[in-house]
C-alpha positions in Angstrom: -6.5 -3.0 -19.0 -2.9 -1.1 -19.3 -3.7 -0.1 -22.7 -5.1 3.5 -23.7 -8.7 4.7 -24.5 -8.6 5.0 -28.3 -10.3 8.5 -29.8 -13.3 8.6 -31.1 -13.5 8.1 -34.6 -13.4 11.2 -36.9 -16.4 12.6 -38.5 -17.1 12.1 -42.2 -15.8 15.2 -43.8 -12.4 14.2 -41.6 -12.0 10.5 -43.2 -12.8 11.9 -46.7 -10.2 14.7 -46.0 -8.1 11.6 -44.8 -8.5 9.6 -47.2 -7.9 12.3 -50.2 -4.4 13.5 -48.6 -3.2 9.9 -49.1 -4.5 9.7 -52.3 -2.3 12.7 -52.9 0.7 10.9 -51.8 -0.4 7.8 -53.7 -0.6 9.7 -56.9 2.8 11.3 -56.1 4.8 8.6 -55.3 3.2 6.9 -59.1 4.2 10.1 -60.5 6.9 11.8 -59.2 5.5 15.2 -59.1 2.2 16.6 -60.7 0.8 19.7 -60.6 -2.5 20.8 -58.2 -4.9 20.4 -61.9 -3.3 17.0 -62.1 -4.1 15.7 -58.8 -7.9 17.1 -58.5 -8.0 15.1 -61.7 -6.6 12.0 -60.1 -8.9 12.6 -57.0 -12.3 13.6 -59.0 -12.2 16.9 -56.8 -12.0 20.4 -57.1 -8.8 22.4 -58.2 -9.4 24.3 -54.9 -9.8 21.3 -52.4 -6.8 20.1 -54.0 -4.5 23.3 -53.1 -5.8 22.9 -49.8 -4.8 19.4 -49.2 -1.2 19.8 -50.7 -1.2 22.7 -48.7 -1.2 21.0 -45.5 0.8 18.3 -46.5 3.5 20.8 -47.5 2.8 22.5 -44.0 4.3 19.0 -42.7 6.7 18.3 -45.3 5.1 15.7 -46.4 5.3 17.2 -50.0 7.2 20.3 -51.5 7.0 22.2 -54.3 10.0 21.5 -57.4 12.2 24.0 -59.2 9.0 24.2 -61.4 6.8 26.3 -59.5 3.4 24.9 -59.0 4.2 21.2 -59.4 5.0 19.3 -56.1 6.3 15.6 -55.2 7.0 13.9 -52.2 9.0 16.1 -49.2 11.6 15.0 -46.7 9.1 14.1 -44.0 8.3 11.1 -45.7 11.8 10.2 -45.1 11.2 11.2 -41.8 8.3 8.8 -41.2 9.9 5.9 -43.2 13.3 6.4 -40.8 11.3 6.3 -37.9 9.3 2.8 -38.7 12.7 1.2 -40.5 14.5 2.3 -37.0 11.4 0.0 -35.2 12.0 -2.8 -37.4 15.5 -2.9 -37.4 15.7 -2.9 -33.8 13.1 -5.8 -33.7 14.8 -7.8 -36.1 18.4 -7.3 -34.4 16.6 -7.9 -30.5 14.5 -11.2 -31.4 16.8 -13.7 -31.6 18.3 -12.3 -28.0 15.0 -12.0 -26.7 14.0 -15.7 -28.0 17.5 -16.9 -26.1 16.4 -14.9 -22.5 12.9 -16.1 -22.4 14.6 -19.7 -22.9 17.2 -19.2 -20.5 14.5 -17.2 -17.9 11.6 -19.5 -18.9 9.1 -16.3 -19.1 7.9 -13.8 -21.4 10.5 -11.0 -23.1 8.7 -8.1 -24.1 10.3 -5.0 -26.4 9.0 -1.9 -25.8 9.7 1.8 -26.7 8.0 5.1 -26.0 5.1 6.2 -27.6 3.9 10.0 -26.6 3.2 9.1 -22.6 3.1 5.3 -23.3 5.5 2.4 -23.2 4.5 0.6 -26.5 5.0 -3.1 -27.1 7.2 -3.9 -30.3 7.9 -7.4 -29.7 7.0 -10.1 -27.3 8.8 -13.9 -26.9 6.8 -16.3 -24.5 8.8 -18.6 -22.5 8.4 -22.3 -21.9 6.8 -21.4 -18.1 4.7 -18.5 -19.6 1.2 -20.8 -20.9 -1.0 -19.0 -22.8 1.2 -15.6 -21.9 -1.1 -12.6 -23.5 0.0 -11.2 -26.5 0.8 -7.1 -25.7 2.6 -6.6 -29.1 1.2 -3.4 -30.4 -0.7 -2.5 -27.1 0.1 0.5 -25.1 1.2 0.2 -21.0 1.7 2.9 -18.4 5.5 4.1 -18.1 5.3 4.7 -14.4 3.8 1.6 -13.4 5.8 -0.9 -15.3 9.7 -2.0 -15.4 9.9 -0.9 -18.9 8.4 2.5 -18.6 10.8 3.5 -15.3 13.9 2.2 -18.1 12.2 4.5 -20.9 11.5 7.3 -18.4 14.9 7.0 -17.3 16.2 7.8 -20.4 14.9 10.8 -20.4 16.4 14.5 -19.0 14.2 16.7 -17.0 12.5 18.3 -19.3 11.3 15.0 -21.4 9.9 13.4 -17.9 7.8 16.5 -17.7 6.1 16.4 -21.0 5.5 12.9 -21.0 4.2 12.3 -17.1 0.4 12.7 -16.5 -1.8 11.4 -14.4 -0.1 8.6 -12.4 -3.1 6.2 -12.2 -3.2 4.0 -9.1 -3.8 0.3 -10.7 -2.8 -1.7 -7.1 -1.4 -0.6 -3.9 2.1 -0.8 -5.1 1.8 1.6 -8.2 4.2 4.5 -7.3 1.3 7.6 -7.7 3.4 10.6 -6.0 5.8 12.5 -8.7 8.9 12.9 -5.8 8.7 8.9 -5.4 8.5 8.4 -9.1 11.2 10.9 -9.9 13.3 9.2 -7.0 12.8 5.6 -8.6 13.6 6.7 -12.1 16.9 8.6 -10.6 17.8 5.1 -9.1 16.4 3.4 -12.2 19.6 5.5 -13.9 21.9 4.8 -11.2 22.0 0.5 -11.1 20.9 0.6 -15.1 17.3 -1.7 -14.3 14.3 -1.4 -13.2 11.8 -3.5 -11.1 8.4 -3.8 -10.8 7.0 -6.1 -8.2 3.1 -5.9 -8.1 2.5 -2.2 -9.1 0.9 -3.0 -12.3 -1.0 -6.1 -11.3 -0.6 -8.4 -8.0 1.4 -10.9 -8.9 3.2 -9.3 -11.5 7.1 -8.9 -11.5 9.2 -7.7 -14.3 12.8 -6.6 -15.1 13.8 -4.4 -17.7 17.2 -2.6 -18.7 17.7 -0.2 -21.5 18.5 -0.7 -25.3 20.7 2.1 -26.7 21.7 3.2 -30.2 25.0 4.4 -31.6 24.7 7.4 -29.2 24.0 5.5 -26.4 20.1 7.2 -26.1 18.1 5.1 -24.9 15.8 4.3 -27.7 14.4 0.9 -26.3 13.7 -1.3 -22.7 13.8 -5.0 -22.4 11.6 -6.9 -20.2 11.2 -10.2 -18.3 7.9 -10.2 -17.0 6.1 -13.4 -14.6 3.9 -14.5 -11.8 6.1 -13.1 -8.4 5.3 -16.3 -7.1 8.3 -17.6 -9.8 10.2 -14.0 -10.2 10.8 -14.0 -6.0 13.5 -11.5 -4.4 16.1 -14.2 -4.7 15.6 -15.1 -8.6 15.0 -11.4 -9.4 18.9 -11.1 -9.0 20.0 -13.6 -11.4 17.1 -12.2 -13.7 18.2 -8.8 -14.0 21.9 -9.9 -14.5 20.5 -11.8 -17.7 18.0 -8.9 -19.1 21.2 -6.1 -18.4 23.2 -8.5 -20.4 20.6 -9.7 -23.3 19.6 -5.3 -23.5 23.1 -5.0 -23.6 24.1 -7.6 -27.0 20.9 -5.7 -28.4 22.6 -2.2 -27.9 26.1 -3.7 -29.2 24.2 -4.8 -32.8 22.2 -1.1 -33.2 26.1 0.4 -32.6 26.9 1.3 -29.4 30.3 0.4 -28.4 30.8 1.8 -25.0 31.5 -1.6 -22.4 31.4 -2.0 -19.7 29.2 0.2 -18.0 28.6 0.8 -14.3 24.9 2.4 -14.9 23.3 4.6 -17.8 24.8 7.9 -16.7 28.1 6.8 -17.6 29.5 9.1 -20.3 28.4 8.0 -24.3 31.0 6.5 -26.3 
C-alpha cells in the first residue's frame, strides 16, 4: 500500500546488456584484470560489444584501466557499492539486539529504516509480543512524509536535500500532512524535540515513534520506529514510548561511533 510502483521490466537487448556487464565483472574479479579480447572471449561476443560494455562500466568506475594500457580490472566504485551495503549491515547487526529489547519492553513492532532516493526503506523489523501477525515491511519502501520515520530521515536533511527528495505528498487519510509549509514546519520541530510522531496519517489507527540513528559524525544515517494500533499507542503512552525509542536510537548511535551525550535535540553541534 506504502510501497512504490516497481518499473517496468527492461526490454531484451537491456537484460542481455545487463547481464553481459556483470559477466564482465565476474570474469574480472576471477581474473584480476584482462584485456577487451579476453573478455569478448569469456562472454562469446564481439571485440566491439566488449569495448562498449567496459566502457560504461569505466564511465562509473566500476572498472579502470592498469598501468598496462588496454587491460582493465575492477575500479573504486566497487568499493563504493560494497561500503554502502557493509555500512547497511553493520548498522543492522549493531541495532537488532536494541531493537529486539524495545519491542519487548514496548510490546510492538521496531522497524529500521533508512533513505532510499524519496523513500524511507525498511532494513529491519522486530515484532513485539502485542504485535500478532505484525506485517513484515523489511525490504519494502514507505512514504517519508507520511510516516514517523521519514519526518526523522527528512529531518536529517539540510534544505537542499529536502528539496530533491520531496515529491508529490500523497494524501493516504485525513491526517497525512499534504502542504510543503506544514511539512517543512513538522520536520523543523521534528529537529528541534529529536522525534517524530505519526498518529493516523499513514493509516487510521496507526501510531508510530521514531528518533534518529547517527554515525561517527552524528549524520543522521538511520530512524528507529515503534509502530501500533493508536488504540494501545494513546497520547498518554506515546510519552513514555518516545522516551524509550530516543534512548534505544540513541545506544544504536553510541555502537556506529557517535560520542556526543547528552543531547537536547539533533541540531546540537556534532561531536
Amino acid at each position: 500500500m506504502a510501497d512504490t510502483v516497481p518499473n517496468p521490466a527492461p526490454t531484451g537487448g537491456g537484460v542481455q546488456s545487463v547481464d553481459r556487464a556483470l559477466g564482465i565483472l565476474e570474469v574480472l574479479a576471477r581474473t584480476g584484470e584482462s584485456g577487451v579480447t579476453e573478455i569478448a572471449g569469456e562472454l562469446g561476443v564481439h571485440k566491439s560489444t566488449a569495448f562498449r560494455l567496459v566502457a560504461t562500466l569505466e564511465a562509473h568506475r566500476l572498472v579502470e584501466q592498469t598501468s598496462d594500457r588496454g587491460r582493465y580490472r575492477l575500479g573504486v566504485g566497487i568499493l563504493r557499492l560494497a561500503g554502502a551495503t557493509t555500512a547497511r549491515l553493520d548498522l543492522v547487526q549493531e541495532a537488532r539486539p536494541i531493537a529486539r529489547r524495545l519491542a519487548a519492553d514496548t510490546g510492538e513492532t521496531v522497524n529500521i529504516a533508512v533513505l532510499a532516493e524519496s523513500s524511507a526503506l525498511y532494513l529491519d523489523q522486530v515484532a513485539g509480543s502485542s504485535a500478532l501477525q505484525s506485517h513484515n515491511w523489511v525490504g519494502q519502501r514507505i512514504p517519508l512524509h507520511a510516516t514517523s520515520n521519514g519526518k526523522v530521515l527528512l529531518a536529517g536533511l539540510d534544505d537542499a536535500g529536502l528539496v530533491a527528495v520531496l515529491g508529490t505528498l500523497t494524501t493516504y487519510t485525513p491526517h497525512t500532512i499534504t502542504g510543503r509549509a506544514q511539512l517543512r514546519a513538522e520536520v523543523a520541530r521534528v529537529r528541534e524535540q529529536g522525534h517524530a510522531v505519526a498518529v493516523d496519517e499513514l493509516e487510521v489507527g496507526l501510531t508510530a515513534v521514531a528518533a534518529p540513528v547517527r554515525d561517527a559524525h552524528g549524520d543522521v544515517v538511520a530512524s528507529m520506529s515503534v509502530s501500533g494500533p493508536s488504540f494501545r499507542l494513546h497520547a498518554d503512552r506515546v510519552e513514555e514510548v518516545v522516551r524509550l525509542v530516543v534512548a534505544a536510537a540513541d545506544e544504536v548511535s553510541h555502537r556506529l561511533g557517535w560520542g556526543h551525550r547528552p543531547r537536547s535535540g539533533p541540531d546540537q553541534p556534532r561531536p
